[in-house]
VOBA-1610 file (N, C-alpha, C; in pm, whole numbers, padded with zeros to 5 digits, always signed):
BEGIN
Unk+00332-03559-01534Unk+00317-03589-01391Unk+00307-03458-01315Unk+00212-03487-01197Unk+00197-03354-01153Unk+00204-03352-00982Unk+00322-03303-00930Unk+00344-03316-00794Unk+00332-03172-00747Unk+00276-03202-00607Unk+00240-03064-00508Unk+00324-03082-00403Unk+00391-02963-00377Unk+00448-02942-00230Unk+00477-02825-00165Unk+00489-02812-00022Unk+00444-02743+00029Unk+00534-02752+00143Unk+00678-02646+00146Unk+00777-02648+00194Unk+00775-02568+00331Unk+00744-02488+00306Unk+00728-02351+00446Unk+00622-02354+00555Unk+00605-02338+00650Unk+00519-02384+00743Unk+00432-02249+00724Unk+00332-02306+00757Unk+00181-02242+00730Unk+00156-02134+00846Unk+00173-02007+00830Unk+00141-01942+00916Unk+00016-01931+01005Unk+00035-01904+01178Unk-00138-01963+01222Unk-00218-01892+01184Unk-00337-01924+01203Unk-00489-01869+01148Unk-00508-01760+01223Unk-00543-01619+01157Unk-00505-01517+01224Unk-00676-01516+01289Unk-00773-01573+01199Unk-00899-01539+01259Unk-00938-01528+01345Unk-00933-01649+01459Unk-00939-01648+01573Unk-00908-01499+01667Unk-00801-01427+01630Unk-00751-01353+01683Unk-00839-01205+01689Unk-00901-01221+01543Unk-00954-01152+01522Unk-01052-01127+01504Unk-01150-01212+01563Unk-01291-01194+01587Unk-01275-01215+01764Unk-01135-01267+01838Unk-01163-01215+01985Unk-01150-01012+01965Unk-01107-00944+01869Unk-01068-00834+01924Unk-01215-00760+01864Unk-01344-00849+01774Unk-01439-00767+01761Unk-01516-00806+01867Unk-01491-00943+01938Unk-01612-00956+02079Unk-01556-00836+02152Unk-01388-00803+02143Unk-01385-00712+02292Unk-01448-00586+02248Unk-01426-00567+02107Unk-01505-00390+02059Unk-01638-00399+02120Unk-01718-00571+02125Unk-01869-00544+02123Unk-01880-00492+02301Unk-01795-00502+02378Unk-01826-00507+02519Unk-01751-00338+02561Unk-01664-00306+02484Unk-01575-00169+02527Unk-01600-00079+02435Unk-01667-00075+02297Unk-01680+00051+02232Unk-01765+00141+02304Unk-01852+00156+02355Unk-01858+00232+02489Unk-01788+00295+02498Unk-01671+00244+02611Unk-01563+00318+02669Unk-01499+00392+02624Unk-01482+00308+02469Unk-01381+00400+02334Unk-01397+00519+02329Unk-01528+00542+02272Unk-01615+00658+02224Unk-01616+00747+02338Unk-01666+00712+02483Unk-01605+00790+02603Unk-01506+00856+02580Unk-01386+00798+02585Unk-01281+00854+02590Unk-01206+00932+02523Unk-01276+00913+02343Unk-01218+01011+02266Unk-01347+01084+02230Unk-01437+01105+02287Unk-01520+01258+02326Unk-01434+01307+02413Unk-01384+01227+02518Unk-01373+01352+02654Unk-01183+01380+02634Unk-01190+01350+02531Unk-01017+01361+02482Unk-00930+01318+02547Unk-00949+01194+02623Unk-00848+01122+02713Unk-00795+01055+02630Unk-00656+01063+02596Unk-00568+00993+02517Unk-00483+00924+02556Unk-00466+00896+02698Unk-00433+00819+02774Unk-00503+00652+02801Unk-00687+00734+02813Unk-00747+00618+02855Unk-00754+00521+02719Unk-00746+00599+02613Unk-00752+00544+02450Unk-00669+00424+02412Unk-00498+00529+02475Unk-00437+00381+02448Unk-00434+00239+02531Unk-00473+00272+02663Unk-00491+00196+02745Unk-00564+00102+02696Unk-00681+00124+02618Unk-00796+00033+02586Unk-00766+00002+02476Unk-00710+00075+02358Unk-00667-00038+02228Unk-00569-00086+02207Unk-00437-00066+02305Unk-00333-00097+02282Unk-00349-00259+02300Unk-00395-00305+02392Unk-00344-00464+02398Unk-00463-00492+02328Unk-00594-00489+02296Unk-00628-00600+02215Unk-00591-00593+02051Unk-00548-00483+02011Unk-00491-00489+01899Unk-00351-00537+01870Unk-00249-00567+01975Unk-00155-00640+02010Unk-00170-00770+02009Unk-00332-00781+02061Unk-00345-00935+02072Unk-00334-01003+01943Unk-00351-00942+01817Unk-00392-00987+01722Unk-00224-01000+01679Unk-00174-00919+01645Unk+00004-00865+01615Unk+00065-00769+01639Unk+00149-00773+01734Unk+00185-00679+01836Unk+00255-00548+01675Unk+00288-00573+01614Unk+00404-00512+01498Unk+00272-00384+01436Unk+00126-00476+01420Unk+00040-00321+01372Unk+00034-00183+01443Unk-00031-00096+01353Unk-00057-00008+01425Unk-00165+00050+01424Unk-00228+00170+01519Unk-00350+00180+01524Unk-00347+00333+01556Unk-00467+00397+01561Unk-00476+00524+01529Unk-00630+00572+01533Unk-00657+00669+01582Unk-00765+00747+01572Unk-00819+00834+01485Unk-00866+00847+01353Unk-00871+00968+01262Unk-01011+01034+01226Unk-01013+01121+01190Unk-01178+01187+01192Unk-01224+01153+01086Unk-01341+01122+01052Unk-01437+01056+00902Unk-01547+01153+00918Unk-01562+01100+00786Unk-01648+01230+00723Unk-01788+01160+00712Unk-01792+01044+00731Unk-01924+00987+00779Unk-02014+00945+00928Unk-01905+00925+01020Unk-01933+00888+01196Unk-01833+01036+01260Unk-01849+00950+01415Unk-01798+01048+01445Unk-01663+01008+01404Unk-01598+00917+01447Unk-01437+00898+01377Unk-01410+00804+01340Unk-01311+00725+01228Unk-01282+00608+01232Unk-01134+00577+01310Unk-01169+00434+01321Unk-01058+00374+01400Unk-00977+00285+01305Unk-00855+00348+01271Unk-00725+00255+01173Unk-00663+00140+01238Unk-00642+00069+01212Unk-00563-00067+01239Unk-00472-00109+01108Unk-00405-00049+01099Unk-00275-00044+00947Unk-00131-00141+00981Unk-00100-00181+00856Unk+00030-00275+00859Unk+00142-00185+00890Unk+00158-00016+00874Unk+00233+00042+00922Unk+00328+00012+00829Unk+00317+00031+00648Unk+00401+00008+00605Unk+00463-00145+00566Unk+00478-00227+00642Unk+00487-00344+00646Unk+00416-00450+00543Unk+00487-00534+00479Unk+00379-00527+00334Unk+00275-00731+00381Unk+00380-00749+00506Unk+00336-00874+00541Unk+00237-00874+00631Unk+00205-00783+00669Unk+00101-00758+00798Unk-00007-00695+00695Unk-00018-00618+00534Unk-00129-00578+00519Unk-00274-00678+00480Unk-00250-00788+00479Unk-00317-00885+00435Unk-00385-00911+00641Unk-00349-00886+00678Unk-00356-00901+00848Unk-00531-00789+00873Unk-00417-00623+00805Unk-00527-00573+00850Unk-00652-00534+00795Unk-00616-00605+00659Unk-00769-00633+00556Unk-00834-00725+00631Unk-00837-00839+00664Unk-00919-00955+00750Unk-00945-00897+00850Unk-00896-00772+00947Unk-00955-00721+01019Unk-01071-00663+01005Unk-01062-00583+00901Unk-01170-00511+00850Unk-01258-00547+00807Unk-01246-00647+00732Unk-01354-00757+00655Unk-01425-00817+00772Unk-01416-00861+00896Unk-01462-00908+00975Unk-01546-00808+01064Unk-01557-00656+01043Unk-01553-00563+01137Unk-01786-00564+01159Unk-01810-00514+01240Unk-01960-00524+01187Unk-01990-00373+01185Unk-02101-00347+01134Unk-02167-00217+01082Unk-02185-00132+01203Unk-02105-00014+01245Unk-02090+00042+01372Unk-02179+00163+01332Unk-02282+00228+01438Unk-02315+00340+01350Unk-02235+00508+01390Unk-02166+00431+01485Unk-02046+00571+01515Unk-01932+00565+01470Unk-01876+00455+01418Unk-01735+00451+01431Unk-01728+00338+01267Unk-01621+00449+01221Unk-01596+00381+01090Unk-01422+00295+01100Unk-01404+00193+01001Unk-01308+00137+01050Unk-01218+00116+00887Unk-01126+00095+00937Unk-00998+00153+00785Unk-00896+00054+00813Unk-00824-00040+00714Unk-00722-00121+00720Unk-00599-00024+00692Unk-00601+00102+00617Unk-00477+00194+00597Unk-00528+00318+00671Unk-00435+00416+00640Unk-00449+00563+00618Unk-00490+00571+00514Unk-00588+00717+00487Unk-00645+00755+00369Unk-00602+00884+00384Unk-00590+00897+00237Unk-00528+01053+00155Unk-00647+01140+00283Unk-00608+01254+00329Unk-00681+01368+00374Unk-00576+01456+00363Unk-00579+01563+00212Unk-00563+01677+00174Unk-00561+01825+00280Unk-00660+01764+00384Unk-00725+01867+00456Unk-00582+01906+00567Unk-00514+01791+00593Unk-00422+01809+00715Unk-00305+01846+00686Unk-00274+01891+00528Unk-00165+02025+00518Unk-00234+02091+00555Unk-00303+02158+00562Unk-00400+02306+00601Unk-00387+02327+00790Unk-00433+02176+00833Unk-00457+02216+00988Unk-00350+02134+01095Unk-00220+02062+01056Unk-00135+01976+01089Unk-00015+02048+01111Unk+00028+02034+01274Unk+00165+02133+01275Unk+00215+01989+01337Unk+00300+01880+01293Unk+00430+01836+01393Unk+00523+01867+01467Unk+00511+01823+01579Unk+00616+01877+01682Unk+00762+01751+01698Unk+00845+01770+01631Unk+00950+01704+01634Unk+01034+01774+01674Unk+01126+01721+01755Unk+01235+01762+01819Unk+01253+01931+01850Unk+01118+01954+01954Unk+01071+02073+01965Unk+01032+02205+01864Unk+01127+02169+01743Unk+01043+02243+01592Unk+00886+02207+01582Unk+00858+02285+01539Unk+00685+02302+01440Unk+00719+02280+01297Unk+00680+02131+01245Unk+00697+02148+01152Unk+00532+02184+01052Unk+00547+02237+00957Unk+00418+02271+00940Unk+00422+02202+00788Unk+00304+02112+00779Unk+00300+01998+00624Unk+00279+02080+00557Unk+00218+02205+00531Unk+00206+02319+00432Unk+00334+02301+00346Unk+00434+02349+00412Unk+00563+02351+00330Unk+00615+02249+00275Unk+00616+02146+00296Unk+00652+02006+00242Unk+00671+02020+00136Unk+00749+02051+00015Unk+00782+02012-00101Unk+00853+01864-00140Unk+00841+01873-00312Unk+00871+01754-00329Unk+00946+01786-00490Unk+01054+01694-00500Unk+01069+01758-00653Unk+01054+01529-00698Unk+01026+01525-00819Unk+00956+01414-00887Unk+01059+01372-01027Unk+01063+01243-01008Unk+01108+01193-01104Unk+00982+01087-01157Unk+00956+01062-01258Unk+00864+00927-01303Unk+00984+00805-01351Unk+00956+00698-01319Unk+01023+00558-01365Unk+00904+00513-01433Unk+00929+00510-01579Unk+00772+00423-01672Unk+00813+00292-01652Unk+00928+00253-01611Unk+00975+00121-01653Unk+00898+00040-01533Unk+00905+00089-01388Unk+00799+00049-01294Unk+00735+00099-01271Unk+00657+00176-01357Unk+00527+00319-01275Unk+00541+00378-01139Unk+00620+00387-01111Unk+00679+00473-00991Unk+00673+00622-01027Unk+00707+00679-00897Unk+00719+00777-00862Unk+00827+00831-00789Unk+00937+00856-00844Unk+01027+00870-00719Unk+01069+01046-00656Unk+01041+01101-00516Unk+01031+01147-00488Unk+01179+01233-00432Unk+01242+01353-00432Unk+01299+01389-00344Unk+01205+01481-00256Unk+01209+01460-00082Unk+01174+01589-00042Unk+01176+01666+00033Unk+01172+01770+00086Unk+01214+01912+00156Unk+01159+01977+00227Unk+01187+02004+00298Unk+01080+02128+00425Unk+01193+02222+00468Unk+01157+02346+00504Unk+01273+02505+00521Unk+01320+02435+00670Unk+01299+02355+00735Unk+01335+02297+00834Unk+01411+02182+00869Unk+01428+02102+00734Unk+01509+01995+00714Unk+01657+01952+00751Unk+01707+02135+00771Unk+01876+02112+00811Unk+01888+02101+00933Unk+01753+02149+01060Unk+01794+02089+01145Unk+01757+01946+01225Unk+01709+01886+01132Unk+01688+01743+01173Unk+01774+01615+01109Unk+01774+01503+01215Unk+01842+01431+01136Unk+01752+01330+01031Unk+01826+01225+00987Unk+01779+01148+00846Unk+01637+01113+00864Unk+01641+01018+01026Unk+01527+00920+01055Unk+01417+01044+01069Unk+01392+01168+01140Unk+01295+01246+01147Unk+01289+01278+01056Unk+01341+01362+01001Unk+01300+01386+00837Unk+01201+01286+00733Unk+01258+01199+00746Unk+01134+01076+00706Unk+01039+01049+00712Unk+01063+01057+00878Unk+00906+01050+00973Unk+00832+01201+00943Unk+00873+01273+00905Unk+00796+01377+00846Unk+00771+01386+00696Unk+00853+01313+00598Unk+00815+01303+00478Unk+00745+01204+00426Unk+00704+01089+00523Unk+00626+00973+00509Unk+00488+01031+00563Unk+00482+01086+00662Unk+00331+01173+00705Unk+00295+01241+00584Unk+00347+01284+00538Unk+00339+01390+00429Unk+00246+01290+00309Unk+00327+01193+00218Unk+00294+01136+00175Unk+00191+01076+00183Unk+00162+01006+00295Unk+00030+00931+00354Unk-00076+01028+00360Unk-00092+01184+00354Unk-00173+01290+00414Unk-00205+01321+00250Unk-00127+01306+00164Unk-00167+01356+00041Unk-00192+01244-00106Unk-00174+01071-00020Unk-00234+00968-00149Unk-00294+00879-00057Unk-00319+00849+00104Unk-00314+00806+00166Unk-00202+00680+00138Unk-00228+00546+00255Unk-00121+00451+00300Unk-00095+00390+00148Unk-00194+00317+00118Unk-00200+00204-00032Unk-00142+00334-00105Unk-00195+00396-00159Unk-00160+00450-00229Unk-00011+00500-00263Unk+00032+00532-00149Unk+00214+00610-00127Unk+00276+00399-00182Unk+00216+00343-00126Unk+00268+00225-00142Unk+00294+00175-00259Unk+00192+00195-00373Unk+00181+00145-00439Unk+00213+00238-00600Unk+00254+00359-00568Unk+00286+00431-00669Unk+00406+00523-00634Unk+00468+00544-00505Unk+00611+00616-00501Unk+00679+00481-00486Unk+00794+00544-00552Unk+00937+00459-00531Unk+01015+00508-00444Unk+01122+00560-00473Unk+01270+00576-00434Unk+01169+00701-00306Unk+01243+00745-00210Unk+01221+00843-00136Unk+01316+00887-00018Unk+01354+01008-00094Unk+01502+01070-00041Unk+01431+01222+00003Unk+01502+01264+00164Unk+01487+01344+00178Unk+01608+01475+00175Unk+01612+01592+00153Unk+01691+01663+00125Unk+01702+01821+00195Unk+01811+01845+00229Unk+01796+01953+00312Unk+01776+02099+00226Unk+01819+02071+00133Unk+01832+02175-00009Unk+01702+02152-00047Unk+01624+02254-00134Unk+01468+02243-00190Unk+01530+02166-00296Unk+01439+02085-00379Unk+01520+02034-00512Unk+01443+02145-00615Unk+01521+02159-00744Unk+01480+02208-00788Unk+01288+02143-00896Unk+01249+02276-00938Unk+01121+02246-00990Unk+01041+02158-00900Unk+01061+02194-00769Unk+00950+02131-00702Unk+00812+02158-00685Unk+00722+02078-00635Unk+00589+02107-00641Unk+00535+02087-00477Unk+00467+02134-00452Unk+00383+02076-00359Unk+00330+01972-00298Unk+00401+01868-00186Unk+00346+01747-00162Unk+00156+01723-00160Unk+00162+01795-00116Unk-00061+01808-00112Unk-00082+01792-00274Unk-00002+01814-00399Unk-00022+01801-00499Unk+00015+01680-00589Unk+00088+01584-00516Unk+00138+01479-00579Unk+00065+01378-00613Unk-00086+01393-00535Unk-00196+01262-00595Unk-00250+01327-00738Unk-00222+01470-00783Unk-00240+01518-00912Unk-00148+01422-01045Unk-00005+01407-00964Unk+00049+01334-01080Unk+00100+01187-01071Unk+00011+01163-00953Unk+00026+01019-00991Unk-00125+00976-01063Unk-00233+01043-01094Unk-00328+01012-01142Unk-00290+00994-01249Unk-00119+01062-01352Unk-00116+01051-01433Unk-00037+00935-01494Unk-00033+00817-01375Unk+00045+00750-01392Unk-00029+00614-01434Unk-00154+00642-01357Unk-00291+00540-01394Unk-00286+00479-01519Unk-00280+00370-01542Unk-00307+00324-01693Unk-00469+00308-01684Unk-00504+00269-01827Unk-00681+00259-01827Unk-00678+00094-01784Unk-00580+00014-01827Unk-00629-00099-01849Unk-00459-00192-01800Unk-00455-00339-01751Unk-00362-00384-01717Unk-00281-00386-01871Unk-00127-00380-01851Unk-00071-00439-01959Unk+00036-00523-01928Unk+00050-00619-02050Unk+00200-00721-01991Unk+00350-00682-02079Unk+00388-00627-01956Unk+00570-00640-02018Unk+00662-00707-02027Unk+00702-00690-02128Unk+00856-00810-02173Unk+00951-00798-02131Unk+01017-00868-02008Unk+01132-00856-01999Unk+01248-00938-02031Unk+01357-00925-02067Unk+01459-00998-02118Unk+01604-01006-02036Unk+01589-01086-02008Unk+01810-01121-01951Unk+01837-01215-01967Unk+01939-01270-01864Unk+02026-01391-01924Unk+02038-01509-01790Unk+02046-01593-01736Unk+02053-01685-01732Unk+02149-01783-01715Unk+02225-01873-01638Unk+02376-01959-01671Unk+02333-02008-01776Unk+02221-02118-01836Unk+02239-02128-01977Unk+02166-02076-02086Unk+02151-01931-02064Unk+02134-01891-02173Unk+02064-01758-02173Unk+01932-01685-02269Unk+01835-01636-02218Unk+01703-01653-02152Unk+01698-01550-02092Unk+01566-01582-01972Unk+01428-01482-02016Unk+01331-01494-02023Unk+01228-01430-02089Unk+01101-01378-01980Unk+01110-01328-01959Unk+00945-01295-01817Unk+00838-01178-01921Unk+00707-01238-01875Unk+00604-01183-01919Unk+00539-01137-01815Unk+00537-01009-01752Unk+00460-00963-01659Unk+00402-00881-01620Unk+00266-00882-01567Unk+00105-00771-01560Unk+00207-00631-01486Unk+00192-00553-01577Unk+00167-00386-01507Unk+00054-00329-01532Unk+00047-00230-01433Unk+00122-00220-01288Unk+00034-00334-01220Unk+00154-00371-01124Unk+00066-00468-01000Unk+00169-00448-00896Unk+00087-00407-00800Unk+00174-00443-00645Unk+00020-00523-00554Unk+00143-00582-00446Unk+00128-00605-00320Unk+00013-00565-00265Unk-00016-00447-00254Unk-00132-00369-00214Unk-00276-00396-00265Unk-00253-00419-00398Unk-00398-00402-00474Unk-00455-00546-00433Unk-00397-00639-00401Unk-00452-00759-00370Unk-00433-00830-00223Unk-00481-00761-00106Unk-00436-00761+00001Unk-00405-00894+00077Unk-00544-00974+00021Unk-00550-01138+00065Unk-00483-01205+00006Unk-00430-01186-00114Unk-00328-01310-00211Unk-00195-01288-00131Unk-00179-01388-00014Unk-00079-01363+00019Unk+00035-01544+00028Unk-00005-01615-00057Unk+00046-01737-00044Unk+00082-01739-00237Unk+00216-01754-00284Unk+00283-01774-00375Unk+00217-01919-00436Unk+00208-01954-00516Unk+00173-02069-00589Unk+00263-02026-00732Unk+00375-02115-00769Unk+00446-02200-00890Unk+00383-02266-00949Unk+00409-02252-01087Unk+00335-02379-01174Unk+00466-02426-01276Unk+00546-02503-01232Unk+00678-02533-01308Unk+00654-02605-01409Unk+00617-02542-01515Unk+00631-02686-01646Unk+00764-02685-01758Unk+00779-02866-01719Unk+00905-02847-01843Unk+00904-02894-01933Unk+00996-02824-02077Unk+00989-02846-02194Unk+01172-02891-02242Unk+01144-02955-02365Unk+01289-02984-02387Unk+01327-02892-02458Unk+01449-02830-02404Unk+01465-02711-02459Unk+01559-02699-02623Unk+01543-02595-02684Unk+01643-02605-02776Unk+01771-02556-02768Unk+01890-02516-02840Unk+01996-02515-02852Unk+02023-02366-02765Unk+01916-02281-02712Unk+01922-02188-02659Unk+01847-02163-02529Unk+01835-02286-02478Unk+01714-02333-02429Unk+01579-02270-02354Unk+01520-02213-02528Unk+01406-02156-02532Unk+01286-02250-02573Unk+01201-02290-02589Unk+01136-02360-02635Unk+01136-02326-02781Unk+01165-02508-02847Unk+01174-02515-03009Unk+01071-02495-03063Unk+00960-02566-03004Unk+00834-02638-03085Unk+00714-02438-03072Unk+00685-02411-03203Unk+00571-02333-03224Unk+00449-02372-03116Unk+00404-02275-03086Unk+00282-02330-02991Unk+00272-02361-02850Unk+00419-02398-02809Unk+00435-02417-02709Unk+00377-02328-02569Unk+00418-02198-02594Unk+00363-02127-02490Unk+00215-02106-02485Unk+00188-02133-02624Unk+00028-02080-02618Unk-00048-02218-02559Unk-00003-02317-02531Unk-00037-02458-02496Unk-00026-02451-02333Unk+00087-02314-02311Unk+00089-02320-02135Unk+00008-02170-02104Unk-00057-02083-02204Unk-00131-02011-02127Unk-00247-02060-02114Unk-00329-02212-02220Unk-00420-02216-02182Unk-00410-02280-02113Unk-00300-02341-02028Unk-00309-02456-01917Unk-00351-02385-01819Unk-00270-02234-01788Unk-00281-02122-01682Unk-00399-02104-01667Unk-00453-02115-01779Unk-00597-02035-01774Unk-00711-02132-01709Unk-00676-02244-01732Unk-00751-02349-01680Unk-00741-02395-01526Unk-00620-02354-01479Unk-00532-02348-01381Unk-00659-02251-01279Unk-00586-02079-01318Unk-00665-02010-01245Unk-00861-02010-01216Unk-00882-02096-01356Unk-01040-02124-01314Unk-01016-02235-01199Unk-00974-02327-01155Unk-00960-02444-01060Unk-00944-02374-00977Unk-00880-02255-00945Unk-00854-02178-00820Unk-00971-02088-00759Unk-01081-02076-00873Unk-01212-01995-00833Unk-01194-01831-00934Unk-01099-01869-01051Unk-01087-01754-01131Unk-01014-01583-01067Unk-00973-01543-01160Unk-00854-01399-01112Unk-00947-01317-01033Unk-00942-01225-00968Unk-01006-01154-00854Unk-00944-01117-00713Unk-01023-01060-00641Unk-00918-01034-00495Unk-00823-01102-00461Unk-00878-01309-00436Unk-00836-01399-00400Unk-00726-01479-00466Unk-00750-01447-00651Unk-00621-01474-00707Unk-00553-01382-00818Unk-00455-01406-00844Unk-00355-01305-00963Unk-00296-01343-01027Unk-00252-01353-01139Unk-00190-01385-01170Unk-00104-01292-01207Unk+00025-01292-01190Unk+00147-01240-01186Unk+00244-01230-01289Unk+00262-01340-01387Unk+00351-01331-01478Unk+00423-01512-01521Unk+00519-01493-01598Unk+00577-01609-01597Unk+00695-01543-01649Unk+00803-01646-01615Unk+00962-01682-01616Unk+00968-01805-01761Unk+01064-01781-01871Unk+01066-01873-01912Unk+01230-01890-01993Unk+01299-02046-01986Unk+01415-02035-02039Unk+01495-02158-01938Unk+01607-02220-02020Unk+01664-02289-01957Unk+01574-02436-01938Unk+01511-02458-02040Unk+01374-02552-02054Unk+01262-02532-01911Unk+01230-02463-01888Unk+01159-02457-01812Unk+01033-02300-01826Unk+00944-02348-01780Unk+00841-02224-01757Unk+00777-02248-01630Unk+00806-02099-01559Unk+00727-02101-01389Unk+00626-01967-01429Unk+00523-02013-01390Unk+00403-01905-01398Unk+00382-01874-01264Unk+00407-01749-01229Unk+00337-01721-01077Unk+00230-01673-01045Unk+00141-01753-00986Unk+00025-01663-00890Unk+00061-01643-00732Unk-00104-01577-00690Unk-00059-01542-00596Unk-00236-01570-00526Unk-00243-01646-00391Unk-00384-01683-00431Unk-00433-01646-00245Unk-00528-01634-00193Unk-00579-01601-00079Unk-00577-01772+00004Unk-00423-01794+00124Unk-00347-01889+00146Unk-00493-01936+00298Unk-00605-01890+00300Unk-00699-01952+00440Unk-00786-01970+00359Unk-00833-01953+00227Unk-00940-01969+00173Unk-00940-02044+00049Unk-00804-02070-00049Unk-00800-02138-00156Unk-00702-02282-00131Unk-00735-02384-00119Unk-00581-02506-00170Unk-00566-02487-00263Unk-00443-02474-00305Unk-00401-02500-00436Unk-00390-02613-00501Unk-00375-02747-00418Unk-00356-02883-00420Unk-00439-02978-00548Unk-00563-02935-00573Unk-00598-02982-00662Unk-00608-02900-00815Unk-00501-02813-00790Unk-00432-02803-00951Unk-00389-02919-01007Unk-00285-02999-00892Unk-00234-03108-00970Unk-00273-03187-01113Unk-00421-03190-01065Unk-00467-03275-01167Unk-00502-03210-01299Unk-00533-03078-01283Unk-00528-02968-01427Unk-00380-03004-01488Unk-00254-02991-01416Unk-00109-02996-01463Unk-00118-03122-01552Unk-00183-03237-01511Unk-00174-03357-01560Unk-00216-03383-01728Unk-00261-03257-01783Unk-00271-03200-01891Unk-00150-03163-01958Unk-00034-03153-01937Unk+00047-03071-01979Unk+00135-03187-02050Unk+00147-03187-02162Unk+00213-03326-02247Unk+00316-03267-02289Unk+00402-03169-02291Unk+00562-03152-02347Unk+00685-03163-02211Unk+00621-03234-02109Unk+00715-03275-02000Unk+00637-03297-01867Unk+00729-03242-01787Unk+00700-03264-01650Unk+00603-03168-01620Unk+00558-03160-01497Unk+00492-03057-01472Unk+00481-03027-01272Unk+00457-02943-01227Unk+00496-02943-01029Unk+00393-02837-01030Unk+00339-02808-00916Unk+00275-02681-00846Unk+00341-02673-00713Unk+00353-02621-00668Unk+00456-02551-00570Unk+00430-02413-00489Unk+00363-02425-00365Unk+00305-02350-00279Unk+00377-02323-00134Unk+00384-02186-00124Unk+00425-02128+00037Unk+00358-01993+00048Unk+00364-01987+00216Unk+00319-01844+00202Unk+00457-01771+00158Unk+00362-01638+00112Unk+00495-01487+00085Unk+00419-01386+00101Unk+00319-01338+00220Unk+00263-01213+00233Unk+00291-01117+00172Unk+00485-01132+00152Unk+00538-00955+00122Unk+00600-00997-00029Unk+00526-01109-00114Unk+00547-01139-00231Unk+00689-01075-00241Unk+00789-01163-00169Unk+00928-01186-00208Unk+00954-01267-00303Unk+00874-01321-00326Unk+00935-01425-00462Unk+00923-01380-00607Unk+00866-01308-00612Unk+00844-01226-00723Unk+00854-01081-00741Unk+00966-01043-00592Unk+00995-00910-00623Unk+01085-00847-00740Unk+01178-00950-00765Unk+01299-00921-00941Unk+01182-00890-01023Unk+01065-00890-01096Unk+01000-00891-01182Unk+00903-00793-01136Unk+00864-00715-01007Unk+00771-00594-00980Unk+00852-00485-00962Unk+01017-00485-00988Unk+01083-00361-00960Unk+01087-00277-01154
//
């Protein structure tokens, strides 16, 4: 038997929102471009602050120079991992400008240690110096960072940040810092064997695998052991639109450990999956598959599927395939894929 439900209320349709803020570009880019020729940074925010508000007041936006127009214009989640699916549909919607290029993140530019002085709390801080000393985690392909500037003792925690997060963003851009540093501690002491922040997209290149792989993880469970099979590396980032969780709960009678007895069993639920994700329009931007949980008679496979453009609803009837028990699909949004954060750390 195969039941669908759909517990969490459906967040509104951001589109609307966001094709009023490309009619207003079509009537004011004009003005834009005015204003950041004649370097009025006043009149700038005046003019993008509210219609980019209109869309979600929480983004953020930004002016940066491109190496193809005269500049592009950012509209970024600002970090925020529920808003980046926000400012991909922005972009995707954007039309072919021939002055003005347009960016859902920050992008790595190397160039602005060289020409970038911050003025925080009347110091100059200069990104040149930015060090970093590096730890690698293989266990999550991370990167975890301590890091340092000769200026660090006189600032407090939150600036320091705000200067070691610029840093970061200037040398892998936004996705990138996102999706390959971990831990990030700043320190008033240099750490030792440090390197150069402008140099850190050197070693996270080395973190790149060629090809996805799936890891085994193992714990325990109230009755018993618990088993997860899941794609590394994958974050949040790489799939900006999969932002609605989809469950595929199938149950089995478990054995005395309650792992599944019967041989075959799992290989009977990857090809269900597999049949599964073709009903969804197959793996790609729009879907992922994520992993599965298994133990305690039960197996939950998670995807993760693009929540304005796919139902999941007529999986049901694929589930109706599944002959060693029950079977559910089970859908909400999770932009910031909380439901499957125990298994991406």
């Amino acid at each position: 038997m195969a039941i669908f439900r759909r517990k969490t209320k459906v967040p509104d349709d951001p589109r609307p929102a966001i094709a009023q803020f490309w009619a207003w570009w079509s009537e004011h880019r004009d003005d834009v471009i005015a204003a950041f020729d004649e370097k009025r940074s006043d009149d700038l925010i005046e003019l993008l602050r509210p219609p980019v508000a209109a869309i979600d007041p929480s983004l953020n936006w930004e002016l940066s120079p491109s190496s193809a127009k005269a500049f592009m214009l950012v509209v970024s989640s600002g970090g925020k991992a529920e808003l980046r699916g926000l400012a991909e549909r922005w972009v995707l919607a954007a039309p072919d400008d021939p002055d003005v290029e347009f960016a859902p993140v920050r992008r790595a530019d190397p160039a602005l240690f060289d020409s970038v002085v911050m003025k925080v709390d009347d110091y100059d801080i200069d990104l040149r110096e930015l060090v970093a000393g590096t730890r690698v985690d293989p266990q999550r392909s991370r990167l975890d960072v301590v890091i340092h500037h000769p200026l660090f003792p006189l600032l407090d925690k939150e600036h320091r940040l705000s200067v070691a997060f610029h840093g970061l963003d200037a040398a892998l851009g936004e996705d990138e810092a996102e999706r390959w540093i971990g831990e990030v501690e700043v320190s008033a002491d240099p750490p030792m064997d440090a390197i150069a922040v402008s140099m850190l997209g050197t070693v996270v290149d080395q973190l790149r695998p060629s090809d996805d792989v799936w890891a085994l993880l193992r714990g325990s469970g109230r009755k018993g052991p618990i088993v997860a099979l899941v794609r590394r590396p994958l974050d949040r980032v790489e799939r900006p639109l999969a932002d609605t969780h989809v469950a595929i709960v199938l149950d089995y009678s478990p054995g005395p450990d309650g792992m599944p007895p019967q041989e075959g069993l799992l290989d009977d639920a990857e090809r269900l999956v597999e049949r599964v994700i073709t009903e969804l329009g197959g793996e790609g931007p729009q879907v992922v598959h994520v992993g599965r949980v298994t133990g305690e008679g039960k197996i939950i496979v998670h995807l993760y599927v693009d929540g304005l453009e796919i139902d999941p609803a007529p999986v049901g009837a694929v589930l109706q395939q599944w002959t060693h028990g029950t079977a559910a699909v089970q859908s909400r949004p999770d932009p910031g894929w909380k439901a499957v954060a125990p298994l991406l750390r």
